[in-house]
MARPAMI-657447 format. One record per residue (C-alpha): x negated, z, y; residue number from 1; residue in one letter. Coordinates in steps of 0.001 Angstrom, whole numbers, plus 524288, in hexadecimal, padded with zeros to 5 digits. Example, Ala and Ser with C-alpha at 12.3 -4.5 7.8 and 13.67 -1.06 7.14 Angstrom:
// residues 2
SITE     c1     c3     c2  pami  fido
SITE  7CFF4  81E78  7EE6C     1     a
SITE  7CA9A  81BE4  7FBDC     2     s
END
This chain:
// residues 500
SITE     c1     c3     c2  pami  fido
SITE  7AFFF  7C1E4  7B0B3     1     x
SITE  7B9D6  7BC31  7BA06     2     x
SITE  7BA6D  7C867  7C462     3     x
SITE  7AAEE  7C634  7C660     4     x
SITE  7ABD6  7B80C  7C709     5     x
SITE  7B59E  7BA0C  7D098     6     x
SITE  7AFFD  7C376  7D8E4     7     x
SITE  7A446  7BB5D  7DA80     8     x
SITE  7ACD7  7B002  7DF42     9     x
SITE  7B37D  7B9BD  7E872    10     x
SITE  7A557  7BE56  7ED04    11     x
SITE  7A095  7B07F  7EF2F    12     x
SITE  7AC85  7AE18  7F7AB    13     x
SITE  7A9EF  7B85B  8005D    14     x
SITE  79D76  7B67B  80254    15     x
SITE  7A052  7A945  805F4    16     x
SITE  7AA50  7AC4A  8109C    17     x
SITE  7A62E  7AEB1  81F6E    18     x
SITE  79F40  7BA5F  8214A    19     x
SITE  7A3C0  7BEC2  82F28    20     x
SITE  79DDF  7C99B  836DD    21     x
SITE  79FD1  7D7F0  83148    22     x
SITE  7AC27  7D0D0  82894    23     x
SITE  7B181  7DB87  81E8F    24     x
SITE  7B4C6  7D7B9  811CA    25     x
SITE  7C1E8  7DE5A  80C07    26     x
SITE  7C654  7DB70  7FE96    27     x
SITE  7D453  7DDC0  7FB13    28     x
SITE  7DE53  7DF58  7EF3B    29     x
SITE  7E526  7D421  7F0DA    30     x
SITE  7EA79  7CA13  7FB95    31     x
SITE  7F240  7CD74  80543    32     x
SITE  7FFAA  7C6B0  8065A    33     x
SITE  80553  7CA61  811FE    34     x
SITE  7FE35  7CD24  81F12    35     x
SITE  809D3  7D075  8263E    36     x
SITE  80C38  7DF31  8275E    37     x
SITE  81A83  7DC5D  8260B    38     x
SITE  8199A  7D5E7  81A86    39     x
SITE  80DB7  7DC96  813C8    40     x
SITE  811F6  7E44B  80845    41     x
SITE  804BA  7E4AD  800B7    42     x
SITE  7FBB1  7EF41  8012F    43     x
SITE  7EEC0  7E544  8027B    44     x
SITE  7F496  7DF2D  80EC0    45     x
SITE  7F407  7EE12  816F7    46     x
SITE  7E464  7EDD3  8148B    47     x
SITE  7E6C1  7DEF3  81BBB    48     x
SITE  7EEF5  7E5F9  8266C    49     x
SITE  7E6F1  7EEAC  828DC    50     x
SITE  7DD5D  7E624  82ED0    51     x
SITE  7E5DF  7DD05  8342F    52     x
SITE  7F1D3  7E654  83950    53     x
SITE  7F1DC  7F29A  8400E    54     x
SITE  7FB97  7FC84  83E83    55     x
SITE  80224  805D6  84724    56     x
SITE  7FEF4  8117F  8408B    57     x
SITE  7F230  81218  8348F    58     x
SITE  7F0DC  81A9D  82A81    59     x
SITE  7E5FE  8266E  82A62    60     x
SITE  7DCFC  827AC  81E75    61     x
SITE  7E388  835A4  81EC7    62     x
SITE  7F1AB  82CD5  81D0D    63     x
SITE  7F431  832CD  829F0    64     x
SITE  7FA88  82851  835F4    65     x
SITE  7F099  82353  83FA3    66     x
SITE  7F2C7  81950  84B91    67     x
SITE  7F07D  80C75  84B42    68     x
SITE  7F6C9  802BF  8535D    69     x
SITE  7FFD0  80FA7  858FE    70     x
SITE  7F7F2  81A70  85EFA    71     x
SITE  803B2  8241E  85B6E    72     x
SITE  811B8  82586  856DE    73     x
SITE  81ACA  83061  85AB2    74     x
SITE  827E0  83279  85304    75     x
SITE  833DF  835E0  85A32    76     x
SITE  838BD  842F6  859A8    77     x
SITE  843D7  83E97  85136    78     x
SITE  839D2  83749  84951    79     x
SITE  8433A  82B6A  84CE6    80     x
SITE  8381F  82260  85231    81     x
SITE  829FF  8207D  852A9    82     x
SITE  8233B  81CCA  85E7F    83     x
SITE  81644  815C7  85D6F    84     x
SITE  80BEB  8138F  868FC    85     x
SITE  802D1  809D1  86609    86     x
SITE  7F391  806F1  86A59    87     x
SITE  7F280  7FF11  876F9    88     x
SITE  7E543  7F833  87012    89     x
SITE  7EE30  7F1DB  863C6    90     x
SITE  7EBAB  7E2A0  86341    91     x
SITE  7F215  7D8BA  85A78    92     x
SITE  7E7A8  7CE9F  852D7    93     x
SITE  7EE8B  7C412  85DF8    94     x
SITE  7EBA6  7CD2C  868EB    95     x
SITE  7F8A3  7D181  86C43    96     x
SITE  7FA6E  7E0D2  86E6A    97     x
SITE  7FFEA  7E91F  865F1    98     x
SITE  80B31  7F218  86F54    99     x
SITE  81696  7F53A  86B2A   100     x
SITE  81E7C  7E807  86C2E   101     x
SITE  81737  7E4D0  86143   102     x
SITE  8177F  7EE89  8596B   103     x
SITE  8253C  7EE03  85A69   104     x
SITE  8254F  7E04B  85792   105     x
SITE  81EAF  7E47B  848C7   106     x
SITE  82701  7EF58  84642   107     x
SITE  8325C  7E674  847CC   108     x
SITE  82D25  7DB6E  83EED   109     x
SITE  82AD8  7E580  83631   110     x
SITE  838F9  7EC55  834C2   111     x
SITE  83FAD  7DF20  83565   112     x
SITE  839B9  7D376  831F3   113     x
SITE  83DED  7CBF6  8268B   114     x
SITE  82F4E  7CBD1  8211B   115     x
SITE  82DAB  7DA80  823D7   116     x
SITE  829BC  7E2C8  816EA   117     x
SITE  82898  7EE44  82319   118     x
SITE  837EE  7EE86  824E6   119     x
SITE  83AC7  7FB6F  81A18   120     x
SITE  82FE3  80283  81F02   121     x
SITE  8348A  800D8  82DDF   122     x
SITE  841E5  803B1  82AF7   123     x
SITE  8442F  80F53  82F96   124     x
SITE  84048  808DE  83E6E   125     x
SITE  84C07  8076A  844D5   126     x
SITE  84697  8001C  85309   127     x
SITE  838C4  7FE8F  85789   128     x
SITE  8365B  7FF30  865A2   129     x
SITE  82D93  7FD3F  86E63   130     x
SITE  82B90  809D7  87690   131     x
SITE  8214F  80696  880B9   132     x
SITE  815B4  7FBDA  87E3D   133     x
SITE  80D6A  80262  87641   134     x
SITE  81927  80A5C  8700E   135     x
SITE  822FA  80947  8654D   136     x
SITE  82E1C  80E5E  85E7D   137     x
SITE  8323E  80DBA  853BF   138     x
SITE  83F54  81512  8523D   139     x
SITE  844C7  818C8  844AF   140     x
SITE  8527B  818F3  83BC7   141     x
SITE  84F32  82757  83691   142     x
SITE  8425A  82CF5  8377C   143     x
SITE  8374C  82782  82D89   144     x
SITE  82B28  82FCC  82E36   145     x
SITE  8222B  824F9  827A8   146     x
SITE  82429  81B4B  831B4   147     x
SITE  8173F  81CF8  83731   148     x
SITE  81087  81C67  8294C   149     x
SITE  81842  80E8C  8290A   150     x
SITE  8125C  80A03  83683   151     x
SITE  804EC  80C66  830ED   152     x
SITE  8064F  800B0  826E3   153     x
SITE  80BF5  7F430  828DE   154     x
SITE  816AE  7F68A  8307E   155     x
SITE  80DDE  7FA49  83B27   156     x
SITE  8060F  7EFB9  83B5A   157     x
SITE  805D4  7E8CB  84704   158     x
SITE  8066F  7D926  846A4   159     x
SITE  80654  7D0BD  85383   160     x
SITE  814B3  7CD78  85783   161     x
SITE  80EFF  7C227  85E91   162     x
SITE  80895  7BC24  84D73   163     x
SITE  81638  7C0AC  848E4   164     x
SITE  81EF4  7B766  85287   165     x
SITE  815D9  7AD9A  84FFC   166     x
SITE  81508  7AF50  84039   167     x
SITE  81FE6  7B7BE  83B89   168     x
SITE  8206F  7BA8E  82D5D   169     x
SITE  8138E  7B37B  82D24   170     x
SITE  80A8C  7BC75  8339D   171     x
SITE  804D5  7BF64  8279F   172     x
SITE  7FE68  7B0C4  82783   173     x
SITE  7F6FE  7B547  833B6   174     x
SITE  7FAAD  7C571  836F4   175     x
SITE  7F75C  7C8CB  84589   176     x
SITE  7F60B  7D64A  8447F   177     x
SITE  7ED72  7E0B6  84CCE   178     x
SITE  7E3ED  7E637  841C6   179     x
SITE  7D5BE  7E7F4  84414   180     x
SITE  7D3C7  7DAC4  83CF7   181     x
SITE  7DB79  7CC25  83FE5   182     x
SITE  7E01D  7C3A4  8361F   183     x
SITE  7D73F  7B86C  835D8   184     x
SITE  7D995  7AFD6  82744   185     x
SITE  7DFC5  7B17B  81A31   186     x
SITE  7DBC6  7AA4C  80F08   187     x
SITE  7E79F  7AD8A  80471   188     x
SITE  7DF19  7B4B0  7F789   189     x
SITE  7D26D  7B3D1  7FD03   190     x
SITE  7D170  7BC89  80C1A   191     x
SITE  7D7D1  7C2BC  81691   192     x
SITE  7CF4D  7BF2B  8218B   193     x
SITE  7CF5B  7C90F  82FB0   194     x
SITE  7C869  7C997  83C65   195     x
SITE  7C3D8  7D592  84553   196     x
SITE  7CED5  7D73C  8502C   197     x
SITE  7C5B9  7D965  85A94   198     x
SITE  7D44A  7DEAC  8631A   199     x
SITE  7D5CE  7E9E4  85997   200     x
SITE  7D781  7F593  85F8E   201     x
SITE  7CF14  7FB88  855BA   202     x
SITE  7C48A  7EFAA  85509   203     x
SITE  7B8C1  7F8A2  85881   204     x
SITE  7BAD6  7FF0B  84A95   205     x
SITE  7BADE  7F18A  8437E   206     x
SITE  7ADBB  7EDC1  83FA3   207     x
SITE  7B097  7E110  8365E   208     x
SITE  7B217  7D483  83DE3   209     x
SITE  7BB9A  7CE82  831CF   210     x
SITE  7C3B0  7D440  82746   211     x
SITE  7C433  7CBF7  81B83   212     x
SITE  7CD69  7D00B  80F40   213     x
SITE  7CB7F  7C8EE  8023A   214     x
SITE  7D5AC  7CC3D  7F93D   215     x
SITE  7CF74  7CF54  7EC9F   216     x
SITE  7D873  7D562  7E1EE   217     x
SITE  7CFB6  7D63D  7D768   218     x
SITE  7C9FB  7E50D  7D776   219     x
SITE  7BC1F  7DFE4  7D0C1   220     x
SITE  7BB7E  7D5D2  7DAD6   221     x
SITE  7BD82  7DD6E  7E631   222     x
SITE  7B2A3  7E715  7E346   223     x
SITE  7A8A2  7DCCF  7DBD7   224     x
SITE  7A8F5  7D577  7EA21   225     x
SITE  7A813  7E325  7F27B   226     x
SITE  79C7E  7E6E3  7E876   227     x
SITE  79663  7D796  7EC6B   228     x
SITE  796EB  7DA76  7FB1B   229     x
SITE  7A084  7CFB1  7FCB7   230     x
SITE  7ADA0  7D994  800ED   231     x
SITE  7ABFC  7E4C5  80AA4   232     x
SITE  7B6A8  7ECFE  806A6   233     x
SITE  7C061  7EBD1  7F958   234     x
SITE  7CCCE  7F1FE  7FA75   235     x
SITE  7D145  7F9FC  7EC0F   236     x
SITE  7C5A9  7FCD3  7E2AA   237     x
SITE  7CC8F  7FCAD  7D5EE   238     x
SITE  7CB30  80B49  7D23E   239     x
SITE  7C313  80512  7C3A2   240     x
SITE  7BA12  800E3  7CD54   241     x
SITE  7B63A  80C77  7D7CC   242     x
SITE  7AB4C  812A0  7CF46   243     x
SITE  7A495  80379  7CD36   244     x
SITE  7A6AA  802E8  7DC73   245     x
SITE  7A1E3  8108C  7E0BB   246     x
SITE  793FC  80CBF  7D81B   247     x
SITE  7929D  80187  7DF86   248     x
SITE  789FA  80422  7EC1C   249     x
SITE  78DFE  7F704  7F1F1   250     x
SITE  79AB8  7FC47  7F59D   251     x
SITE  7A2E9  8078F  7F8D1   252     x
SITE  7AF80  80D81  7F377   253     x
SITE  7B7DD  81503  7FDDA   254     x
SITE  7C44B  81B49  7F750   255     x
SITE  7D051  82136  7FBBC   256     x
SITE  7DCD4  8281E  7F7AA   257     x
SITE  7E750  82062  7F82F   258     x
SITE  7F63F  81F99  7FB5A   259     x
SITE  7F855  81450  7F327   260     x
SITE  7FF4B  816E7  7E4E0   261     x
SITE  80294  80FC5  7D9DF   262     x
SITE  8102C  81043  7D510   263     x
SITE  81795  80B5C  7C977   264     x
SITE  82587  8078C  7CE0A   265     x
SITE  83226  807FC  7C612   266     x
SITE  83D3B  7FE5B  7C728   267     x
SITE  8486B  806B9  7C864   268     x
SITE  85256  7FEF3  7CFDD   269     x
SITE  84D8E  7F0ED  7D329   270     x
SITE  8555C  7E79F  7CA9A   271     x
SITE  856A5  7E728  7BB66   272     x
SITE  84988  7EBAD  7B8AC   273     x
SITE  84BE5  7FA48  7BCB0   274     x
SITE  856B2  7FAF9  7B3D9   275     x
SITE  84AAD  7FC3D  7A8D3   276     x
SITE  8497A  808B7  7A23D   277     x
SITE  83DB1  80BDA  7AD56   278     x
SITE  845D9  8094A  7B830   279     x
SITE  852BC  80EAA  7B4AC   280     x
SITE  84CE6  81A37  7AE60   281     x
SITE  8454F  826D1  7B4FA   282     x
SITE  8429A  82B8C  7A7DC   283     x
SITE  83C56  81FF9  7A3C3   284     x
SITE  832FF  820F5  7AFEC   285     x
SITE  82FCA  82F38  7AC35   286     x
SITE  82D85  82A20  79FE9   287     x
SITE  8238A  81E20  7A4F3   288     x
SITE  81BF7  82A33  7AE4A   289     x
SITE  81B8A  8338E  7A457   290     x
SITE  81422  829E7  79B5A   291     x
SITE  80ACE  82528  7A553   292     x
SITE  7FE6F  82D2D  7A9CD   293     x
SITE  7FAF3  82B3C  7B956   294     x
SITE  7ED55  83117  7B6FC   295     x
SITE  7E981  8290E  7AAF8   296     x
SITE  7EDA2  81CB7  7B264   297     x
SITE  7E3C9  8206C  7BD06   298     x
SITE  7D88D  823C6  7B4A3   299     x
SITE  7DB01  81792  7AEF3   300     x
SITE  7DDD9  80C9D  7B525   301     x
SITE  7DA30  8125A  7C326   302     x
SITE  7CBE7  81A1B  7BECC   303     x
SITE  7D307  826FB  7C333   304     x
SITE  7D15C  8244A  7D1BC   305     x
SITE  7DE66  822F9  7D686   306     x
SITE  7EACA  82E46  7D659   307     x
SITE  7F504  83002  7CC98   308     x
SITE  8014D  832C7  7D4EF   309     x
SITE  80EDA  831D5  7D1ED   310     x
SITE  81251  83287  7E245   311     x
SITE  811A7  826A5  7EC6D   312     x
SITE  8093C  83081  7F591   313     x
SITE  7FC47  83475  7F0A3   314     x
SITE  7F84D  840C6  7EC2D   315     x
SITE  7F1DB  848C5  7F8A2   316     x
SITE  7FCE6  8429F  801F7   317     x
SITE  80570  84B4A  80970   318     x
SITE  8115D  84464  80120   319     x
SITE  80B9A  84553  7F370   320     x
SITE  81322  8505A  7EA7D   321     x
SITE  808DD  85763  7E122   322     x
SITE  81544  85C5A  7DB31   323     x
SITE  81BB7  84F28  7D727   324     x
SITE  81046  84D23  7CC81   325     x
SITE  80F18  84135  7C39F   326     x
SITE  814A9  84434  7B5DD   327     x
SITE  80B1B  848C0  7AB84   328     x
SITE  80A9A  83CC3  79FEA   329     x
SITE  81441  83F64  794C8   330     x
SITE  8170F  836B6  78BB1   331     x
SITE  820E8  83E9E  78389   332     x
SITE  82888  841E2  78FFA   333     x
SITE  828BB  832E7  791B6   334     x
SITE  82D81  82F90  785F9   335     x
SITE  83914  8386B  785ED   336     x
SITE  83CCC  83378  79422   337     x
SITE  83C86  82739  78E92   338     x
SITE  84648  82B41  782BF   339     x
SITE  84DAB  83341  78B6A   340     x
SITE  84F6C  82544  79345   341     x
SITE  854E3  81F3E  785BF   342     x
SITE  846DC  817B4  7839F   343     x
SITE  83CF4  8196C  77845   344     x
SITE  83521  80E57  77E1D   345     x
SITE  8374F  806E3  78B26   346     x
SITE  82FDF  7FAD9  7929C   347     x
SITE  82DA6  7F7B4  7A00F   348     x
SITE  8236B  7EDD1  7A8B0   349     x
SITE  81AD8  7F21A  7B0B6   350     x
SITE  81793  7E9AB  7BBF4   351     x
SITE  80825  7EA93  7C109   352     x
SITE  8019A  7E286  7C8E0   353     x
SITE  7F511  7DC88  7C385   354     x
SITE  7EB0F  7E3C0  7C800   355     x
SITE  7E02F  7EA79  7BE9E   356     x
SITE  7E431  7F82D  7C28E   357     x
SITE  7F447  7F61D  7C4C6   358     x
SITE  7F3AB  7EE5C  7B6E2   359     x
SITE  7EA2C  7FAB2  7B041   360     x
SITE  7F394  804C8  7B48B   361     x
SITE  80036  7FDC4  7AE35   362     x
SITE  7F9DF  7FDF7  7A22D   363     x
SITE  7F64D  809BE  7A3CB   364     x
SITE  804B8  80F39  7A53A   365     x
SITE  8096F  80485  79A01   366     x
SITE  80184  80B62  790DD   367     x
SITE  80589  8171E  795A2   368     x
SITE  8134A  815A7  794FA   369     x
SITE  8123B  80FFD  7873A   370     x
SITE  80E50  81D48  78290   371     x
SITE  81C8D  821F8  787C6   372     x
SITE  824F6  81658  78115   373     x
SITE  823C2  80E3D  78D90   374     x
SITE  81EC5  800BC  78D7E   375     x
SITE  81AF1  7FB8B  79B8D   376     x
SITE  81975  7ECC4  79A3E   377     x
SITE  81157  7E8E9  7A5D7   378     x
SITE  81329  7DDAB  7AE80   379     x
SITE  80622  7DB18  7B602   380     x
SITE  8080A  7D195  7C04B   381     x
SITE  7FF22  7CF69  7CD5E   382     x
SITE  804F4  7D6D7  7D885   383     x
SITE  80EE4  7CDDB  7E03E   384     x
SITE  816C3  7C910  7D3CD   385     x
SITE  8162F  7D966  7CFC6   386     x
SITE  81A8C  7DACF  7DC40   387     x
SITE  8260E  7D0AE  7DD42   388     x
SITE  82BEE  7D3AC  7D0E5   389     x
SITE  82A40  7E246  7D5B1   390     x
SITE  832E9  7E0D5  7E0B1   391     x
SITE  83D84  7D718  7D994   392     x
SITE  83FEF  7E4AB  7D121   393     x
SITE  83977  7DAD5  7C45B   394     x
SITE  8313D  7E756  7C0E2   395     x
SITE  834A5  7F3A0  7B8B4   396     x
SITE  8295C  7FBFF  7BF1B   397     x
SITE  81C76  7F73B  7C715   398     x
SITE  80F5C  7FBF4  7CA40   399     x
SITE  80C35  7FBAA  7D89E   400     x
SITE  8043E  7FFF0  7E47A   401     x
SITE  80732  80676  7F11B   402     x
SITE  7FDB1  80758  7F9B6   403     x
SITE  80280  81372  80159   404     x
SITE  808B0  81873  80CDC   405     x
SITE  80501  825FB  81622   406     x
SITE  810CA  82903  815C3   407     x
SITE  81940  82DB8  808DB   408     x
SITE  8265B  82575  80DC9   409     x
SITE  81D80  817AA  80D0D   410     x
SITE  8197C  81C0F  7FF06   411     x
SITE  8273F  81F74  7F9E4   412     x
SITE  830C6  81916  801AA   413     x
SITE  82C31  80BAE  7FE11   414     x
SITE  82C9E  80F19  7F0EE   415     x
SITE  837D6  817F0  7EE19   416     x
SITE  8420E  81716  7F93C   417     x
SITE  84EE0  80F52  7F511   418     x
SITE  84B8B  80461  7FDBD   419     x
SITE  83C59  80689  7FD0D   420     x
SITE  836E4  7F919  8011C   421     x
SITE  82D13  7FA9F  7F3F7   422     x
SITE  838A2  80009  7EAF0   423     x
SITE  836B5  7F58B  7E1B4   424     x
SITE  83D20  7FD28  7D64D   425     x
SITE  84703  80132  7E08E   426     x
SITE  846DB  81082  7DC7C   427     x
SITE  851BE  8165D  7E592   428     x
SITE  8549E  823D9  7E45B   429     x
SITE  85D16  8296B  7EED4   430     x
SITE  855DD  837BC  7EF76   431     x
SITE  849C0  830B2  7F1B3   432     x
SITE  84DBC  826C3  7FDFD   433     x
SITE  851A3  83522  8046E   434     x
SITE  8464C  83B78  80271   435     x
SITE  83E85  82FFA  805FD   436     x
SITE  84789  82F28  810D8   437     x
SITE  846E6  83C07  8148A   438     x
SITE  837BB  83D0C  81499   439     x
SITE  835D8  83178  81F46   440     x
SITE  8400C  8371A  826F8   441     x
SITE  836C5  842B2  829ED   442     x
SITE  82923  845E2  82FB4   443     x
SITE  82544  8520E  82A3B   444     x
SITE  81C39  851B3  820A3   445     x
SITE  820BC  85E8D  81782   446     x
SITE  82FC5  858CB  81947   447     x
SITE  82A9A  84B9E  814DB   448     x
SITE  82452  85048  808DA   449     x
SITE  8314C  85780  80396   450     x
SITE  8381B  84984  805AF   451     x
SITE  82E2B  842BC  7FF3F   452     x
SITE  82D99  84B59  7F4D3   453     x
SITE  83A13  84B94  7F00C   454     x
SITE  83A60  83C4D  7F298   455     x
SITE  82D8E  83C0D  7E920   456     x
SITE  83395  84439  7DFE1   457     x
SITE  83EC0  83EC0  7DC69   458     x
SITE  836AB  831A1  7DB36   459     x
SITE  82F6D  83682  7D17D   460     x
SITE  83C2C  83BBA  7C9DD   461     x
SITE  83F11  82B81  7CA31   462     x
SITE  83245  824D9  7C7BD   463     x
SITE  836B4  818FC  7CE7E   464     x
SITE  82822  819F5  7CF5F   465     x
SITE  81BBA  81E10  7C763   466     x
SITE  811BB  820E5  7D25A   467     x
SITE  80389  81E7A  7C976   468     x
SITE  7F9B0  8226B  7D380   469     x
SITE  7F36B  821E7  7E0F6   470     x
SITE  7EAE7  81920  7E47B   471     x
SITE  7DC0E  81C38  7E937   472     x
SITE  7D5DC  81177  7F267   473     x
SITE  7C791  80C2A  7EFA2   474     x
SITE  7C165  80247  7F9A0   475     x
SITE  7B57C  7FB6E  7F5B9   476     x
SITE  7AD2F  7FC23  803B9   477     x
SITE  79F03  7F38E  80497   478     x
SITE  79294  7FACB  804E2   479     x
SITE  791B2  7FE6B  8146A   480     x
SITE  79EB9  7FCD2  818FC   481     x
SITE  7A317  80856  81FC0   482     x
SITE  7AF3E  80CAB  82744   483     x
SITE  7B901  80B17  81CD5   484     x
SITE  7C2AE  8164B  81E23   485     x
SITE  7CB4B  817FE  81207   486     x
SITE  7DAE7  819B5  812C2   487     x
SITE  7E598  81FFE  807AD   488     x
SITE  7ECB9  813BC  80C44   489     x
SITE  7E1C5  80987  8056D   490     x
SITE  7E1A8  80267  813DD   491     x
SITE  7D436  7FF31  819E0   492     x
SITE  7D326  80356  828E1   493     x
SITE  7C964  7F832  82CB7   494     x
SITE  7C67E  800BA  838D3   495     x
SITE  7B76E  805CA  83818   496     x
SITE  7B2A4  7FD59  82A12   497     x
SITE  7A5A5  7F908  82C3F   498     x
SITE  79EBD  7EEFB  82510   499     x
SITE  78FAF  7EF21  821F0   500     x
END
């Protein structure tokens, strides 16, 4: 019984370490690799940031845009720039103040720096400047209505200029950010170890003296060492688990929609491997959706609690078509796709990444397929090497995660967009930049839904993508702690958690 025997080590080490004052215990998917917001591009590291690194703008549990570091933002009435004033209490972790030379300072970094992942989704910035001290601007190529939704993730989190002259590219050795917690110590594997930031603008509302993340990626692990008192909070209850977890009066399960979706993307245009019956073929990607069954593969491998979806937004959002519906299965219709194509029988790998629940769900859809004349070989590899050979086009489709944006353009732009900065397949489909285009270029809601719309459409006509399903979020929460305020976005707001 290795997960047991390991748990128990895991338990015993915990125990063991220093048991500081009111210290909350958060376990985590997996270890962080960057702590640099400019260089971040996992979804684990934003629960990090959002202890260590304020924003400029948060995100509501409604998905609506609230202040953070700037008290408003007014758009000019060309909607050619967005000006920003900022709170006069903002401190950085190294006690500098956060006006607007700094914030200026980050912005910059983050459209041009050679290490800057931040640069595509700035790009439509065309100057930043600084408008008065506690005001910027940030003025724009063309106007892009999600550029606030943009500001309220990474690139809007503020780092001290004063840590990045003196580090560079190596700020994420030791970030100095101005979150309501301070980067203390970092043992690689084992913990991600914070301290109260008693200059937090906000530090009334904090109630735990340290912050200590163990990254634990083992689902069973996780919630055997939450159920033994030795982790105050776990971050994903595997959906198998949630009714063993609900019995159990030691601890609490808080769940949440969620913007996050899983997605199975096509090679269609990223070296020799799209030139594959999948890739060069639409037909052939009917043919794979028509033989798979979105609501089997979440009774299945998921226990039914998470949202078949065909769509990157979620059902219920305002940018979610109930008239683009996911294809009823049919396996005859498959197979004459597939003949129409000039195929009896085809093959194709699947890359997953080896987790329980990613790795369930392929062979879900390879036995699926099978039924249809398709044989999906899968390739199961752990996430960076899935990853790498992802975006060196060595794939012919790919299971993935997104973890979600508010707004539709950071949940189809990345993705589908000719120069998407996540187009790993590289779909590019001329119609689709201009409608993509066409919705960030305005601010009106009903307007933005007919752009999106026939951007989604059109998509779907493609397949460069098979969207599976929507995520749901389940934290595992202690007995007693309290204050723990769930998000669509799967972030924790450490603002107001209590421990025992």
């Amino acid at each position: 019984m290795p997960r047991i025997s390991t748990a128990l080590a895991l338990a015993a080490s915990l125990a063991a370490a220093p048991a500081a004052a009111q210290q909350l215990r958060v376990a985590i998917q997996s270890d962080p690799n960057m702590l640099d917001p400019a260089q971040s591009g996992a979804y684990v590291e934003r629960i990090v940031f959002a202890a260590l690194c304020d924003k400029l703008v948060d995100v509501a549990p409604d998905l609506s845009l609230r202040p953070e570091l700037a008290t408003r933002w007014e758009w000019s009435a060309d909607a050619m720039a967005l000006t920003l004033t900022l709170r006069p209490d903002g401190r950085f972790h190294d006690g500098g103040a956060i006006d607007a030379q700094a914030v200026a300072a980050n912005l910059e970094r983050y459209r041009a720096a050679r290490e800057s992942r931040r640069r595509a989704e700035l790009a439509a910035v065309s100057a930043v400047e600084v408008s008065g001290p506690m005001q910027v601007t940030l003025r724009l190529k063309q106007p892009f209505a999600p550029l606030v939704s943009v500001l309220a993730d990474r690139a809007g989190m503020m780092l001290s200029p004063a840590a990045l002259a003196a580090q560079g590219a190596r700020i994420h050795e030791n970030p100095v950010c101005s979150g309501p917690f301070r980067f203390a110590r970092r043992v690689a594997q084992d913990r991600i170890e914070t301290e109260k930031f008693a200059g937090h603008w906000n530090a009334a509302n904090i109630h735990a003296d340290r912050l200590t993340f163990f990254p634990i990626p083992d689902n069973t692990v996780r919630l055997l060492n939450l159920k033994a008192g030795q982790l105050d909070i776990i971050v994903a209850i595997a959906p198998n688990d949630v009714p063993d977890a609900m019995r159990d009066r030691r601890i609490r399960v808080v769940d949440s929609p969620s913007i996050a979706f899983q997605t199975m993307e096509v090679n269609t245009g990223h070296g020799p491997r799209a030139q594959g019956p999948l890739g060069s073929d639409p037909r052939v990607r009917q043919a794979l959706e028509l033989s798979i069954d979105r609501g089997i593969i979440n009774q299945v491998a998921l226990d039914g609690r998470f949202i078949p979806n065909n769509q990157a937004e979620a059902p219920g959002t305002p940018y979610h078509f109930p008239d683009l519906v996911p294809p009823a299965r049919n396996l005859e219709r498959a197979r004459a796709l597939l003949r129409e194509a000039g195929h009896e029988r085809l093959a194709f790998t699947l890359n997953v990444i080896n987790s329980p629940i990613e790795s369930q769900v392929g062979q879900i859809i390879q036995a699926m397929a099978a039924e249809a004349g398709i044989e999906v070989k899968l390739e199961v590899l752990e996430a960076a090497a899935t990853v790498a050979k992802v975006e060196r086009g060595e794939f012919d489709a790919f299971i993935g995660i997104w973890s979600g944006r508010p707004d539709p353009d950071g949940n189809y732009s990345i993705w589908f967009a000719c120069n998407g900065f996540v187009n790993r397949g590289k779909y590019c489909n001329p119609a689709v930049d201009a409608a993509l285009a066409a919705g960030r270029g305005v601010t009106a809601v009903a307007e933005r839904q007919r752009h999106y719309h026939a951007a989604v459409a059109q998509i779907l006509a493609d397949r460069p993508h098979l969207i599976l399903y929507h995520h749901r979020w389940f934290w595992g929460l202690r007995a007693g702690v309290s204050g723990f305020e769930p998000n669509p976005d799967g972030i924790i707001r450490w603002a107001g958690i209590r421990l025992p």
